[in-house]
C-alpha positions as CSV (number, residue, x, y, z in Angstrom):
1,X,78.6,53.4,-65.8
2,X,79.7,55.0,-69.1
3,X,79.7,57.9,-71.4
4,X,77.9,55.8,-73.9
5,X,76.0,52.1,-73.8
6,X,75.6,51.9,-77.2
7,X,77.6,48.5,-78.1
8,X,76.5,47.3,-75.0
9,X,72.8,48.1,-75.9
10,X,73.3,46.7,-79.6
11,X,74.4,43.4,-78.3
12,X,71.4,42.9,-75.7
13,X,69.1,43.8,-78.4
14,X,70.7,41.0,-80.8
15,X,70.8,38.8,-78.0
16,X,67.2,38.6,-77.2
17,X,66.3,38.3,-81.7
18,X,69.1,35.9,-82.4
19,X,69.1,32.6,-80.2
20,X,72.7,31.3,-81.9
21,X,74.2,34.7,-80.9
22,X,72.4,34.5,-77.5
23,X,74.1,30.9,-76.9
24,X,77.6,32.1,-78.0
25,X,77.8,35.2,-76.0
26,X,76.7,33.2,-72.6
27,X,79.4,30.2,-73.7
28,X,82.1,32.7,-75.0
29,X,81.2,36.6,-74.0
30,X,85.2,37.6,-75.3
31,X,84.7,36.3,-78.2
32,X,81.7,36.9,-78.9
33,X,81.5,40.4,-78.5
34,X,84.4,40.8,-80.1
35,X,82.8,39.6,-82.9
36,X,80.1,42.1,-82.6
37,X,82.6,45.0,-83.0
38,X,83.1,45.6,-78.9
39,X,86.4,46.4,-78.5
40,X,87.4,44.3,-75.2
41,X,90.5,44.7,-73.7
42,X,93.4,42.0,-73.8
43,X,93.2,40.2,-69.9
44,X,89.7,41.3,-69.4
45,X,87.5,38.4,-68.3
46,X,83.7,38.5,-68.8
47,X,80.7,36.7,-67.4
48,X,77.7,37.1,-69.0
49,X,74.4,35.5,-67.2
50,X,70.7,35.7,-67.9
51,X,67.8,36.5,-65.9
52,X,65.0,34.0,-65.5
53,X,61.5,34.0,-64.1
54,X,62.8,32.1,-61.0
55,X,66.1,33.8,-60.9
56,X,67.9,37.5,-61.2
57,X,71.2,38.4,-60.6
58,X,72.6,41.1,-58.3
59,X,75.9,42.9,-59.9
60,X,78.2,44.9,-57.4
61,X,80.6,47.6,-58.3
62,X,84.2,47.2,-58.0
63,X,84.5,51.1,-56.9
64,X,82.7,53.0,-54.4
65,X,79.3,55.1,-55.7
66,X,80.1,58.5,-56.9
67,X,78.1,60.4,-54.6
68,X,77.5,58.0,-51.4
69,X,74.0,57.4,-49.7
70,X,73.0,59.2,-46.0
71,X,71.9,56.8,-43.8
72,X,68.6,58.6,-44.7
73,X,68.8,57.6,-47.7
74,X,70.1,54.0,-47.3
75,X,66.9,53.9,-45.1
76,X,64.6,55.4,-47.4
77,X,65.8,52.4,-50.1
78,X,64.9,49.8,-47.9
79,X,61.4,51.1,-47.2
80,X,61.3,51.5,-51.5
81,X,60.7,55.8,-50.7
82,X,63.8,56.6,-52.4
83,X,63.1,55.3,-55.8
84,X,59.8,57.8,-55.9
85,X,62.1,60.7,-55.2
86,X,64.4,59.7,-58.0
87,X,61.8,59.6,-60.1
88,X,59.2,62.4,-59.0
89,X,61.4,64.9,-58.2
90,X,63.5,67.5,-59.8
91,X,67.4,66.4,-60.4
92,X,69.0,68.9,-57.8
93,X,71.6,71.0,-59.2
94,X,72.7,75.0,-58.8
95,X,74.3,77.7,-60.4
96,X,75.8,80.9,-59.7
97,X,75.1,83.9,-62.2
98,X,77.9,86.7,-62.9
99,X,80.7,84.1,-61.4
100,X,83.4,85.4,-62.9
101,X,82.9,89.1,-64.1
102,X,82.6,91.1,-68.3
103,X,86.5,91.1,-67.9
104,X,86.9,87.4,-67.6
105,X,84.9,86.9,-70.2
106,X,86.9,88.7,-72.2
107,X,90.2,86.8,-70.8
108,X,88.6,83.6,-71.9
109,X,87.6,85.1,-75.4
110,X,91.0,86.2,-75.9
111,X,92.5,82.6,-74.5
112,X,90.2,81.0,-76.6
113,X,90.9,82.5,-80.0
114,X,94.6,82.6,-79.6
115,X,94.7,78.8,-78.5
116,X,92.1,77.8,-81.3
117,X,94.5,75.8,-83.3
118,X,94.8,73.6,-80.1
119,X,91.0,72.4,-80.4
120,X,90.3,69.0,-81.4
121,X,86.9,67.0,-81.7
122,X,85.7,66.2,-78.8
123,X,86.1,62.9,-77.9
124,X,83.9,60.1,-75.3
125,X,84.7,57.1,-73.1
126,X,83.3,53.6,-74.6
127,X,82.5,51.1,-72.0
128,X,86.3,50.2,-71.2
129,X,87.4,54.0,-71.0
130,X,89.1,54.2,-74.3
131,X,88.2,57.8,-75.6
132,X,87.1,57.7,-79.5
133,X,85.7,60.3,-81.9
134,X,81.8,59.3,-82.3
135,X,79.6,62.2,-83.8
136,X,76.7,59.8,-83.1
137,X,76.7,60.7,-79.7
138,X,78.8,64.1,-79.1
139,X,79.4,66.6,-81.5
140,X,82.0,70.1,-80.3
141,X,86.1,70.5,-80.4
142,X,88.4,70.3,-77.2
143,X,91.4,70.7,-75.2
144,X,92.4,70.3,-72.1
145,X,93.7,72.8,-69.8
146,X,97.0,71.9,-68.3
147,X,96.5,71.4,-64.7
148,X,99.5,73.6,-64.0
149,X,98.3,76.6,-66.3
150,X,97.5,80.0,-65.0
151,X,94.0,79.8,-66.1
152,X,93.2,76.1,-64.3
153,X,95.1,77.6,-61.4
154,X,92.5,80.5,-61.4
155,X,89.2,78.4,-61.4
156,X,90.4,75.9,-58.8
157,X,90.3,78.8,-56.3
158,X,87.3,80.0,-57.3
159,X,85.4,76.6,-56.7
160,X,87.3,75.9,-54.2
161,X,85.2,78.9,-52.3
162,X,82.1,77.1,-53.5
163,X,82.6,74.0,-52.3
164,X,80.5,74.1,-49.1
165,X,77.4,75.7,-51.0
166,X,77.9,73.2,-53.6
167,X,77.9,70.2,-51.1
168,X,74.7,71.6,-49.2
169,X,72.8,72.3,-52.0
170,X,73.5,68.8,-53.8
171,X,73.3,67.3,-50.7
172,X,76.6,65.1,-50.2
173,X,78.7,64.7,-47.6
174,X,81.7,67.5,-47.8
175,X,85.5,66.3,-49.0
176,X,88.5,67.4,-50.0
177,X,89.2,67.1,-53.4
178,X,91.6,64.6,-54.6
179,X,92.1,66.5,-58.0
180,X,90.3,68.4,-60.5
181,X,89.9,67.8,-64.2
182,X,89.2,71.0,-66.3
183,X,88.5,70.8,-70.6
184,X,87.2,74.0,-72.9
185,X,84.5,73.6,-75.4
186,X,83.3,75.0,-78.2
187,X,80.1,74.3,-79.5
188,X,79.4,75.5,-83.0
189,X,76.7,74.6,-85.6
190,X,74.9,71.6,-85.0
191,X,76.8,70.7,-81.6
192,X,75.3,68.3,-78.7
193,X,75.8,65.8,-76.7
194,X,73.8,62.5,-76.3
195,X,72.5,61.7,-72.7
196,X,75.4,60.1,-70.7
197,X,77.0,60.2,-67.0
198,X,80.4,61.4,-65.6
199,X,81.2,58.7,-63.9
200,X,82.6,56.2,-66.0
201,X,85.7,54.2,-64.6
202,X,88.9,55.2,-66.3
203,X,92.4,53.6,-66.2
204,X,93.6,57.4,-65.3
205,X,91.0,57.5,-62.3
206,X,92.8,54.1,-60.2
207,X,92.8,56.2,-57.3
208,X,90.0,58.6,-57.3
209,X,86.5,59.3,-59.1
210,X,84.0,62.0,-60.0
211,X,82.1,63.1,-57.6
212,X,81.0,66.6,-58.6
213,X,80.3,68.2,-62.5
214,X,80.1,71.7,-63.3
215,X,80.1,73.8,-66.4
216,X,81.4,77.1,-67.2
217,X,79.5,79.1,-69.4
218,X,80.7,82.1,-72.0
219,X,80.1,83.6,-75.4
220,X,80.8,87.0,-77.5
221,X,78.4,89.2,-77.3
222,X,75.8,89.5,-79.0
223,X,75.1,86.0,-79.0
224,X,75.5,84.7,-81.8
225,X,73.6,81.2,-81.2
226,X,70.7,79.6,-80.2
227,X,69.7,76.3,-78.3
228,X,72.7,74.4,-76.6
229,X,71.1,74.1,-73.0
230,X,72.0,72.1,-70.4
231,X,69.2,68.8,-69.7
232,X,69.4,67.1,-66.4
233,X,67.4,64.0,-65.9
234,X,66.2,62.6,-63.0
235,X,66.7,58.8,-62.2
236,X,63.6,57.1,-63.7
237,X,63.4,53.6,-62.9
238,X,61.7,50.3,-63.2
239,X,60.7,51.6,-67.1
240,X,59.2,55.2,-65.8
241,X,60.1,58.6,-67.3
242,X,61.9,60.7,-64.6
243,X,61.9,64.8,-65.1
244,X,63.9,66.6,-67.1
245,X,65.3,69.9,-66.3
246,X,66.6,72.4,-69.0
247,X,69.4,74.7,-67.7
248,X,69.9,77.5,-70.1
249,X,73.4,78.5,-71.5
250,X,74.1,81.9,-69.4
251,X,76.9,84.0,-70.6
252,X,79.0,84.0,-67.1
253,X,76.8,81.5,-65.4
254,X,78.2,78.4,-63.6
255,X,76.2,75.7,-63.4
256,X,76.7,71.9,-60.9
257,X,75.2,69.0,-59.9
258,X,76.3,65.3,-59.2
259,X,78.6,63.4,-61.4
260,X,76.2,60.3,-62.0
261,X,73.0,62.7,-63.0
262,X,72.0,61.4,-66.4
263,X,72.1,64.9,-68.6
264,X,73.1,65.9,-71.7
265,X,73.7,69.3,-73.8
266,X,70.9,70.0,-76.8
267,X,71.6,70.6,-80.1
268,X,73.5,73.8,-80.6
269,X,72.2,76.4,-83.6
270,X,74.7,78.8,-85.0
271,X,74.4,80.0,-88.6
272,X,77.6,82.3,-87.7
273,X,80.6,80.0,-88.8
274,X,83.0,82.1,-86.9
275,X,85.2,80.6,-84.2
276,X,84.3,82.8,-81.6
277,X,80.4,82.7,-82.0
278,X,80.4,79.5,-80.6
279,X,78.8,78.5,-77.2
280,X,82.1,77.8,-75.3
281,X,82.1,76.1,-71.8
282,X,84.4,74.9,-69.4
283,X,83.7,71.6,-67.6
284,X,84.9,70.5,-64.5
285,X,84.8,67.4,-62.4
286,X,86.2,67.4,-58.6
287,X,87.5,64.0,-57.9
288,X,87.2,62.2,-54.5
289,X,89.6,59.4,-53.7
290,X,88.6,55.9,-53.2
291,X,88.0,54.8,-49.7
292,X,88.0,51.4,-49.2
């Protein structure tokens, strides 16, 4: 899984128009897509193979799913039930309103603006988990928040008191977190982000994964924006449109749901070109370790 498909989707597409690039990439995938402007890492071996009328091919993960199957659920994939639910019904997610108070708001306002030299554009993983610049596919400025900071320190404990909610209402079997990763964004004029997932591997996640996403929202008031909402998609398959749920930006709202739930953030509007009229947010992924 990864934050964007794009080379991945450009090469199929050339694949199936150009038969001499077809024959090249099944005799010498490296190469090949190397020559097609993937950047592949050195070591990495790659087997490409074709489906036929008379034959498909099964591919396995090398790490455990994000969010593992009930037996319920294993069961209802055998009897072909759970593919209509990923596609009929809502993507499950929840949010808690007023999470963290006017005052904290403030806080963050304040920490924002006086760290706003630290912000840099946002950056994706490509299929290998390199992160690049690509305004293409997301559009805002980052940092990180140092896992030891006061502020990181602060929102740990307070999702650590959601946890159990949050694993009944999406529905997974409860853990304890290996880690948690924590960035601040700001969206200004004409931010987004294209529809990805969470969960792609990373060579700083060799021990654990993303299990859980959640966002963070704040702003000045008034608002001094429009648009920017939250779209979850449900897991259409077999070529069939799944649903789509728009979540709202809140001011003080906290919003989760499961790491590998397609979703994306709409285009922000924001005529005000003033730092602090952005839609900021704070994402955060709880990590579960690997069990093999």
């Amino acid at each position: 899984m990864t934050e964007t498909s794009a080379p991945w989707t450009r090469t199929i597409a050339r694949a199936l128009k150009d038969q001499a690039f077809k024959s090249r990439l099944l005799a010498d995938p490296v190469a090949t897509l190397k020559e097609a402007g993937v950047a592949v890492p050195d070591g990495l071996a790659i087997k490409v193979v074709e489906n036929t009328a008379n034959e498909v091919h099964m591919v396995l993960p090398d790490y455990p799913a994000a969010d593992p199957l009930s037996d319920t659920e294993l069961e209802r994939i055998a009897t072909g039930s759970l593919q209509d639910r990923t596609i009929n019904e809502a993507p499950p997610y929840g949010l808690v309103r007023h999470w963290l108070g006017k005052e904290a708001v403030e806080r963050l306002l304040d920490y924002a603006q006086s760290n706003e030299h630290r912000f840099e554009d946002s950056t994706i993983r490509d299929g290998w988990g390199s992160r690049k610049v690509d305004q293409t596919h997301r559009i805002s400025r980052m940092m990180k928040l140092p896992d030891a900071g006061e502020l990181a320190s602060e929102l740990k404990a307070k999702v650590e008191c959601l946890l159990p909610i949050m694993f009944e209402t999406l529905g997974c079997d409860p853990f304890t977190p290996h880690k948690y990763e924590m960035e601040l964004v700001a969206h200004g004029n004409g931010a987004f982000f294209a529809e990805h997932l969470d969960t792609v591997p990373s060579s700083d996640r060799i021990d654990s994964h993303r299990a859980v996403s959640a966002v963070y929202y704040f702003h000045a008031t008034p608002k001094a924006f429009a648009g920017g909402a939250l779209r979850l998609h449900s897991l259409g398959t077999s070529g069939q449109q799944g649903i789509v749920v728009d979540v709202p930006p809140e001011n003080d709202m906290f919003v989760y749901f499961s790491s590998w739930l397609p979703h994306e953030v709409l285009r922000i509007d924001c005529p005000n070109d003033q730092f602090l009229a952005s839609r900021f947010a704070i994402n955060v992924w709880i990590h579960r370790s690997y069990s093999f």
